[in-house]
N, C-alpha and C positions, 0 to 999 in steps of 0.2 A: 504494500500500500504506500502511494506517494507521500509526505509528509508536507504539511501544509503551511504554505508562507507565513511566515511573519508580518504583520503591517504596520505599516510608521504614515506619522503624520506626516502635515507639510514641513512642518517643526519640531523638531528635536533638542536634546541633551544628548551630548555626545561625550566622552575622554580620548584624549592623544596618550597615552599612554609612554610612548619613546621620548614624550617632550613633555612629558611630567607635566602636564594639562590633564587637571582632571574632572571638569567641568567645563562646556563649549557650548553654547548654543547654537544650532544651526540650522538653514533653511535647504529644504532637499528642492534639489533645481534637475527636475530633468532634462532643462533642454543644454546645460551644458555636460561636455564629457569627462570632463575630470573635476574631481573636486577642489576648490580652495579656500585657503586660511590667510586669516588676516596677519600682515607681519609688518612694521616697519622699521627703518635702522638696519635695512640688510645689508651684509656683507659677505664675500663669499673668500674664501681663503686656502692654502692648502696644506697637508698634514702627508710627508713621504710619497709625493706625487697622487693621492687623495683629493676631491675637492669638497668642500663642506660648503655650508652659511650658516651662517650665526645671525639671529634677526629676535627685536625684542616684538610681544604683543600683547595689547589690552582685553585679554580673555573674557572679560565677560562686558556685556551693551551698557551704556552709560554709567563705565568707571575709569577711567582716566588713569587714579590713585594706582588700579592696582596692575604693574607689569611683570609679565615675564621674560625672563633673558632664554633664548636655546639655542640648540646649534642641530643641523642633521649630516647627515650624506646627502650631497647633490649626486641623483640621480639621472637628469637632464636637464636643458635649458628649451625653454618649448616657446613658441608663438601663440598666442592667446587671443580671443577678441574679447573684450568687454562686455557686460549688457549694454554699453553704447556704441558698440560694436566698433572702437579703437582698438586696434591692433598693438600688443607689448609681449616682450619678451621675459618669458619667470624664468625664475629658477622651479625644479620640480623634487620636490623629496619621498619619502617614502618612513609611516608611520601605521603604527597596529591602532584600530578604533573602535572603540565601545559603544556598541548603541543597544542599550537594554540588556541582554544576556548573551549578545551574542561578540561574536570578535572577529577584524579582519584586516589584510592590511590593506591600506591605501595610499595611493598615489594624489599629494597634495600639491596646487601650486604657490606660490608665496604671492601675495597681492599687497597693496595697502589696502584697507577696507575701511578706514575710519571714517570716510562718509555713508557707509551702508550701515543699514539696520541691524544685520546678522555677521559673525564675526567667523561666519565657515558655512562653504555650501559645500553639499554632497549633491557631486553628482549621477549620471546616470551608469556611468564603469563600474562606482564604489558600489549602489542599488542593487548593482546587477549581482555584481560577487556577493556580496550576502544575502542575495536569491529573498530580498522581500519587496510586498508591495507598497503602493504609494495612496491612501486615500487621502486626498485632495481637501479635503472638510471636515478634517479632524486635527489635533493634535498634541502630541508628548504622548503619542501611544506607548511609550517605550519607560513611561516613566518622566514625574515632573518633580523639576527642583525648585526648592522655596528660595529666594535672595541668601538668609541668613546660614543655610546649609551650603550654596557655591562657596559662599566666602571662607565655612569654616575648611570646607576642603583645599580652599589656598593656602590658608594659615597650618594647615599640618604637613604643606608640599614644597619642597623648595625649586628653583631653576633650575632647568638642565644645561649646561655648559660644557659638560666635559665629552668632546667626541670619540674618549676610546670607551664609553658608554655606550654606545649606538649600537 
């Protein structure tokens, strides 16, 4: 017998797990193909012919106060179009992501995002690998965080910065 999808809102809670983010809100976008995370202050650097970045981000929607410093493996540099359909070039990394009970990894791209609403879109590659669907008029099917619970889980996590961690 098949086993039967999972469904997620249009909006989620999600954890970056590899970048010790353990609280992310995000908006699941099908019509783009990779997913991305907000990051700004990127730099990308290298470690024994390695390439990394290191990029700080405001984890959670209208907190400024609270950053986090991380670092991953760049994976690629990709061309991207916008939702205003500008054309830029990311860096792409590669991080395990929690949504609800389930776990997987995904291919993220670094963006700035501090004028959008949501600080990470999932999208339709990440959906796909963790084989759930999407109902449209619903949301935090996965599970909802209260403000005072995000925060305590920053306060018990610290930044990721060290790449032989990764």
């Amino acid at each position: 017998m098949k086993k039967a999808k999972k469904t997620i809102g249009w909006k989620e809670w999600f954890g970056l797990d590899c970048l010790n983010l353990p609280a992310i809100k995000g908006k699941i976008d099908t019509g783009a193909k990779t997913s991305s995370l907000h990051a700004f202050n990127i730099e990308s650097f290298y470690i024994e012919d390695v390439e990394y970045v290191k990029f700080d981000i405001h984890p959670l929607q209208k907190n400024k106060k609270l950053v986090r410093s991380c670092v991953a493996r760049v994976i690629d540099q990709r061309m991207v179009s916008d939702s205003g359909g500008k054309k830029e070039k990311r860096f792409v990394i590669k991080s395990d992501l929690r949504i609800g009970e389930s776990k997987i990894r995904v291919e993220l791209t670094l963006a700035n995002r501090d004028s959008m609403t949501f600080r990470m879109l999932l999208g339709r590659e990440a959906i796909k690998q963790a084989k759930m669907l999407v109902d449209p008029s619903k949301a935090f099917l996965q599970g909802k965080l209260k403000r005072n619970e995000t925060l305590k889980f920053y306060r018990t996590t610290k930044s990721c910065i060290d790449p032989r961690k990764l």
